[in-house]
N, C-alpha and C positions, 0 to 999 in steps of 0.2 A: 849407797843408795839402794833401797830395797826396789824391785819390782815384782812385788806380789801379784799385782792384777796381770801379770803376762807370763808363758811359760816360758817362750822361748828364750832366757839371758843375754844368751853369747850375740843373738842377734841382737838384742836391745842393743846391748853396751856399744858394740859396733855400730849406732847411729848415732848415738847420743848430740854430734854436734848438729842434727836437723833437729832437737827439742825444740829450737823455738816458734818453728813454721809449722811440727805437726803437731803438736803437743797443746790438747784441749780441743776444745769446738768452734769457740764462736767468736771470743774476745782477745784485744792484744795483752790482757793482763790474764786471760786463762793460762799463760805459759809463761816459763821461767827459762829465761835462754840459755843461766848458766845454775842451773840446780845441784844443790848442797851432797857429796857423796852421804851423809848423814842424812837424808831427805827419803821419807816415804814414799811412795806413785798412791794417791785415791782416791777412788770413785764417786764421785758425788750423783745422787739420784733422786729426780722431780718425781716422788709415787703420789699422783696428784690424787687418787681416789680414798686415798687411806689418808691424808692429809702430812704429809711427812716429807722430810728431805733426807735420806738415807745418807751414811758416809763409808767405806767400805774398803779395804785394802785389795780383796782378790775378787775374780770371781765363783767363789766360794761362800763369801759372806764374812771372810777375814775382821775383824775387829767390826763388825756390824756397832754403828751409831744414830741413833736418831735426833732429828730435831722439829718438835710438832710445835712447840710456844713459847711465848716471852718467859726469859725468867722469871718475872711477880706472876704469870700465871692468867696476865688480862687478857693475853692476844693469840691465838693461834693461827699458824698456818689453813689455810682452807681453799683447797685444791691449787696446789703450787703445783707452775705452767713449764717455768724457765729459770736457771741459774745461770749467774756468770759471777766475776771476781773482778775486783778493783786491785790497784798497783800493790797495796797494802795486804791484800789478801781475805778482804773483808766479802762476804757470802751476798750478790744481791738477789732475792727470788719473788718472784712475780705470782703471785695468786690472781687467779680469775677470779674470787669474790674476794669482800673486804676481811683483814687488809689486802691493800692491793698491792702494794710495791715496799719489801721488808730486806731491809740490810741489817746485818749481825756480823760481830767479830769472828766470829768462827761455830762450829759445829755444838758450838753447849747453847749458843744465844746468846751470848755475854754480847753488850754495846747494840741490843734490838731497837731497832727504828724502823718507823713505819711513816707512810706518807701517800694519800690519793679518797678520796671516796670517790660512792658510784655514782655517774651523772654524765652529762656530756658536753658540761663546762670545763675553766679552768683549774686542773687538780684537781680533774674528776676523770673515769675511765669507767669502761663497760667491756666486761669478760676480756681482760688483755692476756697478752699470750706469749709477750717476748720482751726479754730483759738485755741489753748491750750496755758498758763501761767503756768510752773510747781512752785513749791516752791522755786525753785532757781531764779524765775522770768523769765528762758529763755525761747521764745517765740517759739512754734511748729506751721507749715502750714501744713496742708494738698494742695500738690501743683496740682491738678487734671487734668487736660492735661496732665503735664509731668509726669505723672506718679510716684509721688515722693514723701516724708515727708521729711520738712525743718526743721534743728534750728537754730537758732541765739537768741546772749546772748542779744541785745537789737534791741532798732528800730534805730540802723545803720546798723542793719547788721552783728556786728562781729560772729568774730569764728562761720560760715555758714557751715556748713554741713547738708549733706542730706542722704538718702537711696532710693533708686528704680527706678525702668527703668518699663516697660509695661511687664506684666504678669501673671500670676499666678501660679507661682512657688516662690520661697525662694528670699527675697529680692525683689520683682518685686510686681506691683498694676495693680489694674485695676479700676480707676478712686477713687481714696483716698478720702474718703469723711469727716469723723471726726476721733479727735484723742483722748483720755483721756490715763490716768496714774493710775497705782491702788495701791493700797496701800501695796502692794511690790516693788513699781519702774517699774511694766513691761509697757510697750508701749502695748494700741492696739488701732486698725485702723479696724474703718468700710471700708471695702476695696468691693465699693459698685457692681460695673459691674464684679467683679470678684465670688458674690454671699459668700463673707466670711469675719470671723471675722480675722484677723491678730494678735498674740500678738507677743513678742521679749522684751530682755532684754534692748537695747540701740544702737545707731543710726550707728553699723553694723551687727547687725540684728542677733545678740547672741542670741542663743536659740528659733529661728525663731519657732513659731505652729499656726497653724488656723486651722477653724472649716468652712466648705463649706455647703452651701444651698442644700439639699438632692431633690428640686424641690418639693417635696410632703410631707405631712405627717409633724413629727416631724424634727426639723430643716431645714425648709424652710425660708430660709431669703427673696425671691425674691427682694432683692436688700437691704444690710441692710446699714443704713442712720448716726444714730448717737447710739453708747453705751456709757451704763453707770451705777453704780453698786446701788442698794437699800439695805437699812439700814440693810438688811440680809449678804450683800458682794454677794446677785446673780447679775448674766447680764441682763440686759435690755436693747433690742436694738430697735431701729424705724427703718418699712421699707415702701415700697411702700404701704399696705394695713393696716398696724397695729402697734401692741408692742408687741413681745415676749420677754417672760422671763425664763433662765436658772441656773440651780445650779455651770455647770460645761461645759468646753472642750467636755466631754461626751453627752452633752443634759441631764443630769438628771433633771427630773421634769419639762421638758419643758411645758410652757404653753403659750397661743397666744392670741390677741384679736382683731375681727378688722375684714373687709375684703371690696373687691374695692366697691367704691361706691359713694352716695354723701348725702344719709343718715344718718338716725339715725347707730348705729357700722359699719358707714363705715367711709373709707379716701380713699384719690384719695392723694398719697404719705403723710405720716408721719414720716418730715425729722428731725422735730426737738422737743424735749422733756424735761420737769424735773420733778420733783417730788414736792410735794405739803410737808409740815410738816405732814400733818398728813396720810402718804403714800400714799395720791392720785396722778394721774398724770397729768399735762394740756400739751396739746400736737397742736405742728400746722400742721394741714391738708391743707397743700401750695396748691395743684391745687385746693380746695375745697374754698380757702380763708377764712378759721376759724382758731378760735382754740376753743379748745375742752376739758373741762375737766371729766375724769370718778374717780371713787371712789378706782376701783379696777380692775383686771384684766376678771371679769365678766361683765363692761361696766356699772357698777352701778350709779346710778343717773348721767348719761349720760347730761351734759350742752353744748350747743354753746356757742361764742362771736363772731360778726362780721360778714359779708358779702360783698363783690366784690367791691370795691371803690376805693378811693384816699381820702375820708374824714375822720371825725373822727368817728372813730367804724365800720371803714372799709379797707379791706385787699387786694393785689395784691401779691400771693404767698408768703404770712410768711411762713418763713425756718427755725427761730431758736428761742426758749424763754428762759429766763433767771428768776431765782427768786432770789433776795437780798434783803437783809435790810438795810437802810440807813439813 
C-alpha cells in the first residue's frame, strides 16, 4: 500500500485497522475497511472555479489527473460542489450548474452519466451543493436554492422524494450544504445560512433536532459547511474560518481551530474536509485556493499545497477533498 499523500509511514501503518471509521469524509462507501496492500491512498479534488475534479497521490501534485468532461466531449463539469463514491467505486459529483448530478466510472469519465435540470420540480435542482451514496446505494443532494434534501434510488431518478421548504424551523433549511449518515441511520445536514447542524431519522423528518451557532464562544458555527464523525464517533464540522469538534448535541468538549484569514491557522471558508489515516485532517481553504493539512486540532505541523491557478498545483476555489484507495 503506497501512502504518498502522508509523511508520516510508521504512524499510518500502525493504525491501519481504524481505516474504516476514519478514512474519507462523508460517505460509508468513501472507505475501504480492508484495502488491498497493492492499493494507492488519492486525493480527490472539487477545484469548483477551474471547473475540474483533480486526482492526486501526494501532497505535492504526485501523479496530478484531471477530469473536466464526458468522453464524446458533450458535457462538462461546471463548477463541481461535492464528491463521494458508491460500493463499486464509481465517482458521484454534484455541479452547481447544469449538469447537475454526474456519476463516472473512475478518474478518465469512462461510464459518464448524468441526471437533473435546473427548476424546482421533480428532477430539477437549483445551485446544489452536496452529493451522499448511502449503503443501499440511494443517492442524497443537498438541493441549496430550494431549500431542500433529495433522494433517489438511482441516476434516473426513481422513487424521488425530498424534505424542506426555506427556514429555520423543523423540516425547513437554510441553504442545505452537505449531507452524511451516521452510524445509526440518522440524517444530518450542515444547514449552512441557517447557522446549524440538522439531524432526523428519515426523509420526513422523524425525530427532527439541531444544534444552532451561539454566534460566540463555544458553539459558533458561523456557517457550518460539511460534517463528519472521527474515529472517536465525535462531530467534526468545517465552517467559514475553521474545524470544530464535538462530543455531543450538547457541545460537550467543544473545541475549534482556525480563524478568518489568509495565513498560516487561518481559512477564508473551510468547506470541505477528511481525515488522514493517521487522524490528521487535509482540509480545502476555497477562497484561499489551498488546501491544508494540520496534525491535529492545535494546527500542528500546519502544511500548504497549491496556489491561485488553472495549472497543475494550482487551485480556483476547491470545495471538496476525498481520500481512497484504489
Amino acid at each position: 500500500m503506497q501512502y504518498g499523500i502522508l509523511k508520516n509511514t510508521t504512524a499510518i501503518i500502525s493504525l491501519i485497522a481504524a481505516l474504516a471509521v476514519m478514512f474519507g469524509c462523508k460517505g460509508p462507501n468513501d472507505a475501504d475497511p480492508d484495502p488491498d496492500p497493492t492499493e494507492t491512498a488519492y486525493l480527490y479534488i472539487a477545484d469548483s472555479e477551474n471547473n475540474r475534479v483533480v486526482r492526486v497521490t501526494d501532497l505535492e501534485g504526485g501523479e496530478w489527473t484531471e477530469l473536466t468532461q464526458s468522453p464524446d466531449g458533450l458535457e462538462s463539469l461546471n463548477k463541481p460542489m461535492d464528491i463521494t463514491f458508491d460500493s463499486s467505486g464509481r465517482i458521484y459529483i454534484i455541479n452547481a450548474l447544469s449538469p447537475l448530478l454526474v456519476r463516472v466510472d473512475d478518474i478518465t469519465g469512462a461510464g459518464w452519466t448524468s441526471f437533473g435540470s435546473v427548476g424546482t420540480g421533480e428532477g430539477q435542482f437549483v445551485n446544489p451543493l452536496g452529493v451522499y451514496v448511502d449503503l443501499m446505494e440511494r443517492i442524497y443532494i443537498c438541493d441549496g436554492m430550494n431549500e431542500r434534501v433529495v433522494r433517489i434510488d438511482d441516476m434516473t431518478g426513481s422513487n424521488w422524494t425530498s424534505i424542506g421548504t426555506y427556514g429555520t424551523g423543523v423540516n425547513e433549511f437554510g441553504r442545505p450544504r452537505k449531507i452524511t449518515i451516521d452510524a445509526d441511520g440518522h440524517l444530518l445536514v450542515a444547514d449552512s445560512n441557517a447557522f446549524r447542524i440538522v439531524q432526523f431519522d428519515d426523509m420526513i423528518g422523524t425525530n427532527w433536532t439541531d444544534v444552532f451557532s451561539t454566534h460566540s464562544g463555544p458553539g459558533y458555527f458561523n456557517a457550518p459547511y460539511q460534517i463528519a464523525f472521527d474515529d472517536q464517533g465525535r462531530y467534526v464540522v468545517s465552517t467559514d474560518f475553521g474545524i470544530v469538534r464535538f462530543d455531543d448535541f450538547a457541545m460537550t468538549n467543544w473545541i475549534s481551530f482556525g480563524s478568518q484569514g489568509h495565513g498560516q491557522d487561518n481559512f477564508d471558508l473551510a468547506s470541505g474536509f477528511c481525515f488522514r489515516p493517521d487522524g490528521g485532517f487535509i482540509i480545502t481553504d476555497t477562497r484561499n485556493d489551498r488546501i491544508v493539512t494540520i496534525d491535529d486540532l492545535s494546527g500542528a505541523n500546519w502544511e500548504v499545497y497549491g496556489e491561485s491557478g488553472s495549472g497543475t498545483g494550482q487551485f480556483d476555489n476547491p470545495t471538496d477533498i476525498e481520500l481512497r484507495f484504489e
